[in-house]
matplotlib code that plots the C-alpha trace (Angstrom):
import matplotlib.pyplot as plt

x = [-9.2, -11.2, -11.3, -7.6, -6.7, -9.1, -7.1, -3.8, -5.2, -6.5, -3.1, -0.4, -0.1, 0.9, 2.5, 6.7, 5.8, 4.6, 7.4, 10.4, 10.2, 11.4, 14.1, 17.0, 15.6, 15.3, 19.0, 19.4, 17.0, 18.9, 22.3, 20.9, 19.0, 22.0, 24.2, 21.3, 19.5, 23.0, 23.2, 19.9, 16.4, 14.3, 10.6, 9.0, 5.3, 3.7, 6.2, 3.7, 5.3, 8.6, 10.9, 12.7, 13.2, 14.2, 17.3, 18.3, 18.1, 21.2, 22.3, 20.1, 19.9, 16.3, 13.0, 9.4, 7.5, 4.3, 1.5, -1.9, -3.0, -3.4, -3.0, 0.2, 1.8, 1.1, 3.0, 5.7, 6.4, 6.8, 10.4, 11.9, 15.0, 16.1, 15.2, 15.9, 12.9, 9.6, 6.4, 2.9, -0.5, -0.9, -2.6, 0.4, -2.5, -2.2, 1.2, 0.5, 4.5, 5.6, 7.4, 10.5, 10.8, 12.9, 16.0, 14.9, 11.3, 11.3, 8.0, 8.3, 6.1, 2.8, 2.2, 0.9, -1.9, -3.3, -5.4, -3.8, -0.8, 0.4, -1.3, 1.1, 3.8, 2.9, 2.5, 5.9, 7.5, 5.5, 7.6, 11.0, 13.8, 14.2, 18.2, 16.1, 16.0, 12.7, 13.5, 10.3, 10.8, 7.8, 6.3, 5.9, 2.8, 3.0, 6.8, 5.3, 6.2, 3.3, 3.3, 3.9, 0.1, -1.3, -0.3, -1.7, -4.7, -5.3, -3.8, -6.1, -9.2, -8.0, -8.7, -5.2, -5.6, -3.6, -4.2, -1.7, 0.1, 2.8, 6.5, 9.6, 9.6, 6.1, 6.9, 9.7, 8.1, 5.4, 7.9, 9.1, 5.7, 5.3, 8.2, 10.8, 14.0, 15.5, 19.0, 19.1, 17.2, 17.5, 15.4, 15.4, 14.7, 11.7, 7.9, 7.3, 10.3, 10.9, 11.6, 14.4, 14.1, 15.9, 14.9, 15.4, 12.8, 12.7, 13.6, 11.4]
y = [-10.3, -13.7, -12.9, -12.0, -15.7, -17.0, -15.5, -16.5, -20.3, -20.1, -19.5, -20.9, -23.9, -21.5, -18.2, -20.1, -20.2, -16.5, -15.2, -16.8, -13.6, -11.7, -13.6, -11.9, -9.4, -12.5, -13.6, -9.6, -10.0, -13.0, -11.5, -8.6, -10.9, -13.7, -11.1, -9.9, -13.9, -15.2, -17.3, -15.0, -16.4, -15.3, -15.3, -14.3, -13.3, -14.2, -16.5, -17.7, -20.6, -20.7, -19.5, -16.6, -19.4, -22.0, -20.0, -18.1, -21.1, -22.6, -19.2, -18.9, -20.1, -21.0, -19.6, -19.9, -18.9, -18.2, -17.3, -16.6, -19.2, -23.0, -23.8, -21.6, -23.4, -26.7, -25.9, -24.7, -27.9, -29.8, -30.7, -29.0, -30.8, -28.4, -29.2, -25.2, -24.0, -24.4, -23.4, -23.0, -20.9, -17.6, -14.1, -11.5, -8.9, -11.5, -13.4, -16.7, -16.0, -14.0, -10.3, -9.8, -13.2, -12.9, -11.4, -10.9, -10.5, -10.7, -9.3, -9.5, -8.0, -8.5, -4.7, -3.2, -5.9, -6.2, -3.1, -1.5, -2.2, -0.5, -2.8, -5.6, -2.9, -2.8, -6.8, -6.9, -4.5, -6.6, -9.9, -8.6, -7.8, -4.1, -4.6, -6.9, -5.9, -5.9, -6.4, -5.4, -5.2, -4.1, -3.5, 0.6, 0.1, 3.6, 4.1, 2.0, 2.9, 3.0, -0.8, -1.5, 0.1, -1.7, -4.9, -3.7, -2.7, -6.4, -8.2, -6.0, -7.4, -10.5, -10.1, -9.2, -7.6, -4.2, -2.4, 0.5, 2.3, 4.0, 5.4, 4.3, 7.8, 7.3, 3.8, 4.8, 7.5, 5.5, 3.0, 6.2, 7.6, 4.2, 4.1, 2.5, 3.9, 2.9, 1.7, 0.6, 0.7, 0.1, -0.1, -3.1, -3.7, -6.3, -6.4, -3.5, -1.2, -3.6, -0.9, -3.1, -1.8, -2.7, -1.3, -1.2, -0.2, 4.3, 5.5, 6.8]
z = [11.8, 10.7, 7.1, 6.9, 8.6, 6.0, 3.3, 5.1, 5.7, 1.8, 0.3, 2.6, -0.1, -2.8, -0.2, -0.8, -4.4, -4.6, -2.0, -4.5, -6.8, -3.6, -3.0, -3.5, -0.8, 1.1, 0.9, 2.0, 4.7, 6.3, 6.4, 8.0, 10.8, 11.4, 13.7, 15.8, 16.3, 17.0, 20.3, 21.2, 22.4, 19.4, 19.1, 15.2, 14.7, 11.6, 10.3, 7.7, 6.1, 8.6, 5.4, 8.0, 10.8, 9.1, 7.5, 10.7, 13.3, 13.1, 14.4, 17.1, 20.4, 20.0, 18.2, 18.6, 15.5, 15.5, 13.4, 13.4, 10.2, 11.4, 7.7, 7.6, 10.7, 9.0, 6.0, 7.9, 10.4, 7.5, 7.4, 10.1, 11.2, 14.1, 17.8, 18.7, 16.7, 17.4, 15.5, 17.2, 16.1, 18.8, 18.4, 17.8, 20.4, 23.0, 23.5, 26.1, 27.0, 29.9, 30.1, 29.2, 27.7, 24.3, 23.6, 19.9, 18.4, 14.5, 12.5, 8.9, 6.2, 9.1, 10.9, 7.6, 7.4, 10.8, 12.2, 14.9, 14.3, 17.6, 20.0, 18.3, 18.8, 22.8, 23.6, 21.8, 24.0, 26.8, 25.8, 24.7, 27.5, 28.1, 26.3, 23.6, 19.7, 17.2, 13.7, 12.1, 8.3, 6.3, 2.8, 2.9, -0.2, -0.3, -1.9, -5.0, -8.4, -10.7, -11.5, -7.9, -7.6, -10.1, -8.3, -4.9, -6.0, -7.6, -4.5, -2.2, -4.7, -4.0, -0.6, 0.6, 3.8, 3.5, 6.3, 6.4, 3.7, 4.4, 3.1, 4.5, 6.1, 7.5, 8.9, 10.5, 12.4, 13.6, 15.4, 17.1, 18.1, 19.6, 21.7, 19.9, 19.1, 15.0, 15.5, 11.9, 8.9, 5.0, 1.9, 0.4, -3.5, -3.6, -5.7, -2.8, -1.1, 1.9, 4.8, 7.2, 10.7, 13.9, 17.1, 20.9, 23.0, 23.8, 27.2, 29.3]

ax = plt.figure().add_subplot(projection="3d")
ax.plot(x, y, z, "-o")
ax.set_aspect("equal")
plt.show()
């Protein structure tokens, strides 16, 4: 887990600059989260530079966004206007907040490069409210086109830590084998297929 923060605290000057070529997805991406923050308690993982937050607040109740990277959550308090979010450094494995806290917990683009991804799967369910939603749209590296190979294989020299590659169809089935029930999900045109998810915890 230390070398990916390096890697994270390396690049967060330059991550907005290489995110803009994604940004259309982006603009898709928010439209999709502004219904399900709005007037919610929201709490994002791996926000990375803040971009998500800072577009959705104004329809949120509040947000804590969180990431892992130091150098990340510096880059992303600078020039944050709104008193409703709030951005502070925690471990996605172990959350400082208590059950059933959030009404909404937002993970973007972070579960296919952390190992175990289902241990971030199970605090989540810890700290959202049994009616809460997780929005948990991922990169599925494995739907890549030929060039989109290419590029993963030189990011992953780089020292991008990919963790898990998997289709849409894979992705979406390991939500369900980890007790989350897909209410929605799309396929979003980006530099990789962007899998949009939206979930509510399984019964039982």
């Amino acid at each position: 887990m230390r070398n990916s923060q390096n890697f994270w605290d390396k690049n967060a000057g330059r991550y907005d600059r290489f995110m803009r070529k994604d940004a259309a997805a982006y603009e898709q991406l928010y439209e999709l989260l502004r219904p399900v923050v709005r007037q919610k308690t929201v709490l994002e993982l791996a926000t990375g530079t803040g971009l998500i937050a800072k577009h959705i607040v104004r329809y949120a109740d509040h947000i804590e966004a969180t990431d892992a990277s130091q150098e990340m959550i510096e880059q992303a308090k600078q020039g944050v206007k709104s008193a409703k979010l709030y951005f502070s450094v925690q471990d996605m494995f172990h959350l400082p907040y208590a059950d059933q806290s959030f009404d909404v917990v937002i993970v973007v683009n972070a579960l296919h490069i952390v190992p175990e991804p289902e241990k971030a799967l199970s605090e989540i369910r810890r700290v959202l409210k049994d009616d809460g939603v997780l929005v948990a749209p991922t990169f599925t590296h494995a739907d890549n086109a030929f060039f989109g190979k290419v590029k993963a294989f030189f990011m992953k020299l780089a020292g991008f830590p990919l963790h898990s590659k998997w289709t849409s169809h894979e992705y979406l089935a390991f939500l369900r084998e980890n007790g989350w029930t897909v209410q929605k999900s799309t396929v979003l045109k980006a530099s990789f297929p962007l899998t949009y998810a939206e979930c509510v915890k399984s019964e039982g």
